[in-house]
C-alpha positions as CSV (number, residue, x, y, z in Angstrom):
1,X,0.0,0.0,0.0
2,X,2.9,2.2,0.8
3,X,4.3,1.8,-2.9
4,X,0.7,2.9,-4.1
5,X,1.1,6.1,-1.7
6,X,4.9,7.0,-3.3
7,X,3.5,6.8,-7.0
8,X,0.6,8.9,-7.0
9,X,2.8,11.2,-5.0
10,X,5.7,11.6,-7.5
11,X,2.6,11.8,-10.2
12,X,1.1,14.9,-8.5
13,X,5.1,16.6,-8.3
14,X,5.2,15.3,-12.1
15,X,2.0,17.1,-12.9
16,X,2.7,20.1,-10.8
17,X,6.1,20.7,-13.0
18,X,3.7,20.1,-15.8
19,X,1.2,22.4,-14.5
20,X,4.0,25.2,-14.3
21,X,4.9,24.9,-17.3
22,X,2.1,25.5,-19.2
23,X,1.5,28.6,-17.0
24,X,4.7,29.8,-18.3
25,X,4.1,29.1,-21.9
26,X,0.6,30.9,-21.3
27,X,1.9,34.3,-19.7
28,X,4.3,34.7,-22.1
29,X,1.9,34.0,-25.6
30,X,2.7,37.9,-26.2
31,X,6.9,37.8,-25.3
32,X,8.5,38.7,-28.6
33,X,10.7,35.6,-29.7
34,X,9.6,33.0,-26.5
35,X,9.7,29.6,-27.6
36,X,6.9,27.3,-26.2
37,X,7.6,24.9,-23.5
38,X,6.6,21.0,-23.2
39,X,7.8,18.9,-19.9
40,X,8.7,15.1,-20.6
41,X,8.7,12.7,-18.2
42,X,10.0,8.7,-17.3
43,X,8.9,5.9,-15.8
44,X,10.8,5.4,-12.4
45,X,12.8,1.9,-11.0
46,X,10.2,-1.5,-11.5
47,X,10.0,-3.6,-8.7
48,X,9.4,-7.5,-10.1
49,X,7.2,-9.3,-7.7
50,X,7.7,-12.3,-9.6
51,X,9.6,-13.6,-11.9
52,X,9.1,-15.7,-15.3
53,X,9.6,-19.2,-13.1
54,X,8.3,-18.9,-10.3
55,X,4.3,-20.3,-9.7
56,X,3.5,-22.3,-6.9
57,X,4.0,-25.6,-8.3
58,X,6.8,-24.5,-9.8
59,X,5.8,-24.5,-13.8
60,X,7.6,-22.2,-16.1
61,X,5.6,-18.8,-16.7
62,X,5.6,-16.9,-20.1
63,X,5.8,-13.2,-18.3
64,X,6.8,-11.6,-15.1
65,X,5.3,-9.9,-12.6
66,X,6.5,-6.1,-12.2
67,X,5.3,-3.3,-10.6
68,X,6.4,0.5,-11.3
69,X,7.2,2.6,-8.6
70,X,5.5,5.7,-10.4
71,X,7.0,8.6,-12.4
72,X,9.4,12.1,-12.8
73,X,10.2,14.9,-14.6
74,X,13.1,14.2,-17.3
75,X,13.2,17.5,-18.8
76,X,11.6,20.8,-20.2
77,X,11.7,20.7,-23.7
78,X,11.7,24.2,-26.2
79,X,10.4,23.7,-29.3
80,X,12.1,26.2,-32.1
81,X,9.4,26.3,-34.7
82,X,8.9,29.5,-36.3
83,X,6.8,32.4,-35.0
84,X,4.4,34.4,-36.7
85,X,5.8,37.7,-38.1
86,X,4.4,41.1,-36.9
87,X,4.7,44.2,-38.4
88,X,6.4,47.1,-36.5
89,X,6.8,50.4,-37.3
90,X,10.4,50.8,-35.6
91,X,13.1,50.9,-37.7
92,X,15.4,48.8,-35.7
93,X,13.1,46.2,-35.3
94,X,13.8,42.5,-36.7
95,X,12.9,39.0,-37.2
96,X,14.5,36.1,-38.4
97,X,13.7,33.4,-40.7
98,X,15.7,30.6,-40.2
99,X,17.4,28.9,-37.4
100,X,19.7,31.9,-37.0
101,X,19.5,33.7,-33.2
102,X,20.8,37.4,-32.5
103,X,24.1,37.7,-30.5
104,X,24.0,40.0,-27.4
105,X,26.3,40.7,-25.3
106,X,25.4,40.2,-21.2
107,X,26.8,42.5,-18.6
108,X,29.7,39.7,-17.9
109,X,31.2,40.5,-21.3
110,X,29.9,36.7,-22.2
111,X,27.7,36.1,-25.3
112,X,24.1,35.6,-25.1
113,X,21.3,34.5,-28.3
114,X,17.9,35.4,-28.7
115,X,15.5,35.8,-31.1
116,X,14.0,38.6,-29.8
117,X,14.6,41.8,-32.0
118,X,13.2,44.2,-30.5
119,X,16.4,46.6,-30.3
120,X,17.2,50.4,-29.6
121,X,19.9,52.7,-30.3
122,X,21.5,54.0,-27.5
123,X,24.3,56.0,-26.0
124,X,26.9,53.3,-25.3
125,X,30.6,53.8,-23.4
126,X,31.9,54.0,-27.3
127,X,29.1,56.0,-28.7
128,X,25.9,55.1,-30.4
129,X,25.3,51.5,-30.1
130,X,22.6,49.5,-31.1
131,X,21.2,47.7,-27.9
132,X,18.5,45.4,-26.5
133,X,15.7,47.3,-24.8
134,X,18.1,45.6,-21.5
135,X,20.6,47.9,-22.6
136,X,22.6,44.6,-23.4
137,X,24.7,45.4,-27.3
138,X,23.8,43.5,-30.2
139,X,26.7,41.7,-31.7
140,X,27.6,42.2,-35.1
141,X,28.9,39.4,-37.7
142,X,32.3,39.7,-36.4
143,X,31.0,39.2,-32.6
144,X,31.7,43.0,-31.6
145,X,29.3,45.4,-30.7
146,X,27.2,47.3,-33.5
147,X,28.2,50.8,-32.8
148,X,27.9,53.8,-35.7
149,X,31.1,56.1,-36.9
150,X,31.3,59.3,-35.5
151,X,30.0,61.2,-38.1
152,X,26.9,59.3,-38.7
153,X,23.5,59.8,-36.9
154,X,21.5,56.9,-36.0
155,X,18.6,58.6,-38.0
156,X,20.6,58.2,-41.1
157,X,20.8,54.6,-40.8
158,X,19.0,52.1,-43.0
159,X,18.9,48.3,-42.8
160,X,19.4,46.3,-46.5
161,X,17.0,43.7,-46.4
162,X,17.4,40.3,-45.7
163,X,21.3,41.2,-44.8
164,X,20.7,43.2,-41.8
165,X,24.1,45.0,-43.7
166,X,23.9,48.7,-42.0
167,X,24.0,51.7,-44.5
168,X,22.8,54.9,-44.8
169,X,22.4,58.1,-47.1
170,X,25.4,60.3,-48.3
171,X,24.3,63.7,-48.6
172,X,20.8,62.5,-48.6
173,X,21.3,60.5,-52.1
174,X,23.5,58.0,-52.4
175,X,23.2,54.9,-49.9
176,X,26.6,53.8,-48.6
177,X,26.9,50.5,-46.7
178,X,29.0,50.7,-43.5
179,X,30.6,47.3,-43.5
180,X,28.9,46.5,-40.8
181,X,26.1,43.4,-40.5
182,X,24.1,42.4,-37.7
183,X,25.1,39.1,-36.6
184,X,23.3,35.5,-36.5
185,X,24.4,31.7,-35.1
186,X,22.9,28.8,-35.5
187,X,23.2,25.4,-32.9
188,X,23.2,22.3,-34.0
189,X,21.0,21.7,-30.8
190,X,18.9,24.0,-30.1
191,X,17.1,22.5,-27.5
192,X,20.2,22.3,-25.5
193,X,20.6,25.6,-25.0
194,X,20.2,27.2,-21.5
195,X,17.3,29.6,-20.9
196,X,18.7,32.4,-18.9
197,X,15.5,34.7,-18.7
198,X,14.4,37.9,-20.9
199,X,14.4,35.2,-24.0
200,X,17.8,34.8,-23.8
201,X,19.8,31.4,-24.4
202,X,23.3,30.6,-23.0
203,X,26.0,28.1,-25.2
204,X,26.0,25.1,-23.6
205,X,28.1,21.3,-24.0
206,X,24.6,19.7,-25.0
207,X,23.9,22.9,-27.6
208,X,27.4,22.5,-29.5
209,X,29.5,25.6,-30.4
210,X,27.6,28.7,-32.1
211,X,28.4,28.4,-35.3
212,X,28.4,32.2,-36.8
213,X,26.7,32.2,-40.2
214,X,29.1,34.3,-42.0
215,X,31.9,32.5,-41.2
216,X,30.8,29.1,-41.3
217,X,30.0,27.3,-44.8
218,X,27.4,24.4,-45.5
219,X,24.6,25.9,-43.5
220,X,21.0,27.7,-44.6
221,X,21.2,31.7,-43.9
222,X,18.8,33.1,-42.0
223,X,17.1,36.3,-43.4
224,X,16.8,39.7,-41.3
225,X,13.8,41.1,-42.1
226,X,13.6,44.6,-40.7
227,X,10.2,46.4,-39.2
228,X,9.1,43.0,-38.1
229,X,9.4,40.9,-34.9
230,X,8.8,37.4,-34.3
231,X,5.8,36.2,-32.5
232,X,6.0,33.4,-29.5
233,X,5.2,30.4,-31.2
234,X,2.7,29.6,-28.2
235,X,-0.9,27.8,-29.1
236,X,-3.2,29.0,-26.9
237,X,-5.8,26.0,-27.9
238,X,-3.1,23.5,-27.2
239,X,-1.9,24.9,-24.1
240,X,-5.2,24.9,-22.7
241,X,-6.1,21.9,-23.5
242,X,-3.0,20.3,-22.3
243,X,-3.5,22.5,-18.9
244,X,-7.1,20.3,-18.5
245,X,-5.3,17.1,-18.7
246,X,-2.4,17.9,-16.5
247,X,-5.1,19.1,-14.1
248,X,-7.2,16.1,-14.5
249,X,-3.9,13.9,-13.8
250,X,-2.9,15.7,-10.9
251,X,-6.4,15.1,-9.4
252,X,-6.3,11.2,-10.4
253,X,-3.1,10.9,-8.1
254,X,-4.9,12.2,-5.5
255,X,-7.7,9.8,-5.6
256,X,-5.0,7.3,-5.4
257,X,-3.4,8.8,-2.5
258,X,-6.8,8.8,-0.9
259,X,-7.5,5.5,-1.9
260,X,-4.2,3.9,-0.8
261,X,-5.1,5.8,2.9
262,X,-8.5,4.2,3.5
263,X,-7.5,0.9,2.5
264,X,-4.4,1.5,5.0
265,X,-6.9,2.7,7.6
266,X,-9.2,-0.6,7.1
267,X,-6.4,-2.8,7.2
268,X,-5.0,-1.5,10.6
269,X,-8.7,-1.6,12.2
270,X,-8.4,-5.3,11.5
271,X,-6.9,-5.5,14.5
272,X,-9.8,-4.1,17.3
């Protein structure tokens, strides 16, 4: 009865992670560039009560006798598909098509991806630098900071499409790129990535290197589309569906629990 008790238990933590989850992917159905959520689970240890041999006379048995021991949380899954596009009228807004991600860089001088493209310019330590609305700079194809030439305005700037290649108007005529591109990596695991808030994904073993897309051959290009930004990729109909089922689950283990106590209570009254 006990073993009945520690099952439904670990299903209600299970569900409870699950539970979370789906809160999460919920609040953040508007976040610019959040990537929906899904929490996997797995079978804990099997106990074998008996095995393939044993009956009472001692007669060979086709199959065993095993019972499981209940269930846990393997892991929080982030599924990468594409989000819808959304037109903006900021002119240093963008989204990618692709599996590309932004480069930022955090306040510990490491680098940071996202595919939130929301960005600003701002007044950085080296002049005008094209930010995050965190303040954090965005990362150019070379991995430095996008920041503008003295004698050019952030006004003046223009975005050539598809590139993200910065330019901007000579004398009000005559566009003149800057050299300068924003800059995009691909993983070749994504999921493996680690979430470290504000849509932001750190490199990790499980992710693989970045690979920058300018540098590195034998990969698809993402394409910068500017004046857009990238939806979540959250289902609101799914997750709320999903939210019923964890709910129902997590109320099925409870029963159990319940279950497994009145059948303990009858079995000690046995005794009076």
């Amino acid at each position: 009865m006990m073993r009945a008790l520690w099952s439904a238990a670990s299903g209600m933590i299970s569900q409870q992670a699950n539970v979370d989850t789906i809160s999460n992917n919920i609040s953040n159905v508007n976040t610019t560039g959040f990537k929906t959520e899904q929490a996997e689970f797995k079978s804990l240890l099997y106990q074998t009560i008996q095995t393939k041999t044993t009956t009472a006379n001692g007669a060979a048995k086709p199959i065993s006798a095993q019972v499981g021991l209940g269930t846990r949380l393997a892991s929080i899954t982030s599924t990468f598909t594409q989000g819808s596009m959304l037109a903006s009228e900021s002119p240093t807004s963008f989204a990618l098509e692709g599996a590309g991600f932004f480069g930022v860089m955090a306040e510990d001088g490491t680098t940071r991806y996202t595919r939130n493209g929301n960005f600003l310019w701002g007044i950085g330590a080296n002049g005008i630098t094209l930010a995050t609305t965190s303040g954090n700079p965005v990362l150019d194809s070379k991995g430095n900071p996008i920041v503008l030439p003295e004698n050019i305005r952030a006004t003046e700037v223009q975005f050539m499409p598809g590139t993200g290649e910065l330019a901007y108007l000579e004398g009000g005529k005559t566009l003149q790129t800057l050299g300068i591109s924003i800059g995009t990596w691909q993983f070749d695991n994504r999921a493996g990535l680690e979430k470290v808030g504000a849509s932001q994904f750190k490199e990790t073993v499980s992710s693989g290197a970045a690979m920058n897309e300018a540098t590195t051959d034998n990969i698809t290009k993402s394409k910068i589309q500017n004046k857009f930004l990238e939806g979540s990729n959250v289902q609101v109909a799914d997750e709320m569906v999903d939210l019923i089922v964890a709910q129902r689950a997590y109320e099925m283990n409870s029963k159990a629990i319940q279950a497994a106590d009145d059948m303990l209570g009858q079995a000690n009254s046995l005794r009076r």
